[in-house]
C-alpha positions in Angstrom: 93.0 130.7 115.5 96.4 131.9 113.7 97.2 132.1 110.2 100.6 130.5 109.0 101.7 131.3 105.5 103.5 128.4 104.0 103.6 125.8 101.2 102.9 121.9 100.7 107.1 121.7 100.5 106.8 123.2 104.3 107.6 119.9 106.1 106.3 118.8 109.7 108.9 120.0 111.6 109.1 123.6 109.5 105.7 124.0 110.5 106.4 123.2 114.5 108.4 125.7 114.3 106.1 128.2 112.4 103.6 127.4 115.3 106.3 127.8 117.8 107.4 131.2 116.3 103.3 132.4 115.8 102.4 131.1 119.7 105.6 130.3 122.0 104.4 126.7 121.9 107.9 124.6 122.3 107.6 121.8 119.2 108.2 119.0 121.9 104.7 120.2 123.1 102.8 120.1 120.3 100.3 117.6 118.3 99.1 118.1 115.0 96.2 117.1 113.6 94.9 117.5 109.9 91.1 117.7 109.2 90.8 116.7 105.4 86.9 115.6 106.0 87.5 112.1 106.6 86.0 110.4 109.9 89.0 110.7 111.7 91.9 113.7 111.3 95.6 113.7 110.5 97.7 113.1 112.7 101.1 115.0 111.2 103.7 113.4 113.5 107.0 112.7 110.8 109.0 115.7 111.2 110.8 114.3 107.7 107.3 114.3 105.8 106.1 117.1 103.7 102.5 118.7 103.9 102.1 117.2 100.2 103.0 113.6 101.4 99.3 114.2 103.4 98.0 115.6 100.4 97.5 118.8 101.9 97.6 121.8 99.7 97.6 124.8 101.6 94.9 126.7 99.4 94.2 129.1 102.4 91.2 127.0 103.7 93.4 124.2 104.7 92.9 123.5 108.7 95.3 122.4 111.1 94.7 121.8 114.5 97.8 122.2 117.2 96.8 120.3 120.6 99.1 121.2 123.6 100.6 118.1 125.1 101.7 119.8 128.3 105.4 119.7 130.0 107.6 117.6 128.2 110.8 114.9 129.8 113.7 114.1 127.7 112.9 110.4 126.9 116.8 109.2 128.1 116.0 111.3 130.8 112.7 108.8 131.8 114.5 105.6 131.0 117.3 107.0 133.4 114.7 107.6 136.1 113.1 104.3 135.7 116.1 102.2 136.5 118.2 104.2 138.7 115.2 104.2 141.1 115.1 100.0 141.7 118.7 99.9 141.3 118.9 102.5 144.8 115.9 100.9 146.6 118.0 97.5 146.4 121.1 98.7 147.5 119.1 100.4 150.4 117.4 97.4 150.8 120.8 94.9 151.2 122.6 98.2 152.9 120.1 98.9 156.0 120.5 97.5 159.2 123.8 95.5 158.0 121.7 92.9 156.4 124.2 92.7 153.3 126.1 90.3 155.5 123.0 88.3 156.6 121.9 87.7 152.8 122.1 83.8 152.2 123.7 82.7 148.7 120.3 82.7 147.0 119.6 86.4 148.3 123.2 87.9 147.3 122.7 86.0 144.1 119.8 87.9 143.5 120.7 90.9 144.7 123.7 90.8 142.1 121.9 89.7 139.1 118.9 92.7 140.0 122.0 95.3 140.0 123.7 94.0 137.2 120.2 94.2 135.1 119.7 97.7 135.8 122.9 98.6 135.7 123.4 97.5 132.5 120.2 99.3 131.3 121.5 102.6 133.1 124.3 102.0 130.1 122.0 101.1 127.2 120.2 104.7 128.2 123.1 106.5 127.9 125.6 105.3 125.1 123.0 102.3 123.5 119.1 103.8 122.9 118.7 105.9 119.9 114.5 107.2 120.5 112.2 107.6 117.7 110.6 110.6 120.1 112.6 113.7 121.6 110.0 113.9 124.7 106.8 112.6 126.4 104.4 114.0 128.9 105.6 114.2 132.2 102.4 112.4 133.6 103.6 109.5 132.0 107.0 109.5 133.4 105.5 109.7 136.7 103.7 106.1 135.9 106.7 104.7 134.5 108.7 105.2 137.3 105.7 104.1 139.7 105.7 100.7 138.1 109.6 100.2 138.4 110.0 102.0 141.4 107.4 100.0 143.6 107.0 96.9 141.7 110.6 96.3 140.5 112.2 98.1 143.7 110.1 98.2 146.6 107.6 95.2 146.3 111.1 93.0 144.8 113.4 94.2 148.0 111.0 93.2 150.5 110.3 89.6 149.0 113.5 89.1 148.5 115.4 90.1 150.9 113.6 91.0 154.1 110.6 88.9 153.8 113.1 85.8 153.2 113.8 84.0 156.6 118.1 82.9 156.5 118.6 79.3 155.7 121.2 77.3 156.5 122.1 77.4 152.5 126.3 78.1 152.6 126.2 78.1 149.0 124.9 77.9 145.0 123.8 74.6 144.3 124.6 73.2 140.9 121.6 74.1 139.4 121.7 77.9 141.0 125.4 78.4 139.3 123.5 76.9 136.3 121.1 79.7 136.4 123.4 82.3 137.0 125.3 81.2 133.9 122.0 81.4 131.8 121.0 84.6 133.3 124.3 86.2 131.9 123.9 85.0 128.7 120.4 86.3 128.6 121.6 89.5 129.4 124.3 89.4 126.8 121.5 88.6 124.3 119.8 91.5 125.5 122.4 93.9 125.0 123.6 92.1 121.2 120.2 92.7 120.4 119.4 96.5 121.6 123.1 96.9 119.8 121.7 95.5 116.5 119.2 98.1 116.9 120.9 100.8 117.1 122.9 100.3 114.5 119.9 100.1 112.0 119.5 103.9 112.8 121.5 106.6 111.9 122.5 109.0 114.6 119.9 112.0 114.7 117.6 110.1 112.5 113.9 108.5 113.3 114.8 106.0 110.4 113.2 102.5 111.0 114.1 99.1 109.3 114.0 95.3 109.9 116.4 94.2 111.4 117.9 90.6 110.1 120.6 88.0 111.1 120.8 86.2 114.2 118.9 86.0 116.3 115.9 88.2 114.4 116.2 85.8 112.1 114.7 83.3 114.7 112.6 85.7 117.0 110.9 88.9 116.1 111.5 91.0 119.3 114.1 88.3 120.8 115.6 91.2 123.2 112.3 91.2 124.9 112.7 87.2 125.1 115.9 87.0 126.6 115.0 89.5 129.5 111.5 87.8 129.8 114.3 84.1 130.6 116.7 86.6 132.6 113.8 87.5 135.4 112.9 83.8 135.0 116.5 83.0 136.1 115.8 85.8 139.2 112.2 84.1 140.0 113.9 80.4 139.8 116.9 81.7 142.2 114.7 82.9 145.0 114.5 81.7 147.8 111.6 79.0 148.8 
């Protein structure tokens, strides 16, 4: 148990910092929880809130649990991770063996619309994203990038490319240019949308509105549409 001295002006993120100056504990690490008597605690995670917005009043009985969240991964840092991962294991993938030049047209196709997707997010990560949270655990990290590495790289790259016997395809049919035309819009889309976004929050803010105007105005999440028709392009485009 410690003893912090403050007032119900103290906000969340003063009081991090009072734990971190009482116990060594970085503020990335730390979860706080309130115990005011009801079923359930607290939990004090607006760093912009005040101890009064909780109604806590800091009468010296007040009790505030601190819960160690364990090592911590800047959040750019694990959406970095996530996509550079696929993005190597298909260049790998095309590179090895000289098979690059033994893709068919429906195999380079989707080799280039799988490296322009995470290539593009690879640039959202660094100059688009704006992340309500500084951190997360580094166990969860390691599960994102299971998922995209082995799914989206590994499990992808072998289906697609060397699992795919060469046909005597020598190019995009009609309908394949067709699909490569609506895969780049969708991805446009995506990046209008994640652009729209961003601009609703300030820079080094966690501020949160609705966002309006097209295409919100037609879709509630519509960047998650347009990537959801972008991988349908991908699926359509492989080879049968």
């Amino acid at each position: 148990d410690i003893h912090i001295e403050c007032d119900p002006s103290c906000s969340i993120k003063q009081l991090r910092q009072l734990v971190h100056d009482k116990t060594s504990l970085s503020t990335t690490r730390q979860r706080l929880l309130y115990f005011s008597g009801a079923a359930e605690p607290v939990i004090l995670n607006d760093d912009n809130k005040r101890l009064s917005d909780f109604k806590i009043t800091c009468d010296g009985r007040t009790v505030i649990s601190v819960k160690d969240l364990g090592l911590q991964v800047d959040w750019r840092t694990v959406f970095l991770a996530e996509y550079a991962g696929p993005l190597v294991i298909h260049q790998l993938a095309v590179c090895s063996d000289g098979r690059l030049g033994k893709l068919n047209s429906q195999q380079f196709a989707i080799w280039a619309m799988i490296s322009v997707h995470y290539l593009k997010r690879l640039f959202e990560s660094v100059f688009v994203h704006r992340f309500s949270h500084a951190t997360m655990p580094i166990s969860g990290m390691a599960k994102n990038c299971a998922h995209y590495w082995l799914v989206g790289g590994v499990w992808m790259a072998y289906a697609y490319y060397i699992n795919q016997a060469p046909t005597t395809t020598t190019g995009l049919t009609v309908g394949q240019i067709a699909l490569l035309a609506v895969f780049a819009l969708a991805q446009l889309g995506n990046l209008y949308a994640h652009l729209k976004l961003r601009w609703l929050r300030p820079a080094g803010t966690k501020h949160r509105a609705i966002p309006t105007g097209f295409p919100f105005t037609h879709c509630s999440c519509p960047n998650y549409l347009v990537e959801f028709i972008s991988w349908l392009c991908v699926a359509a485009m492989m080879p049968g």
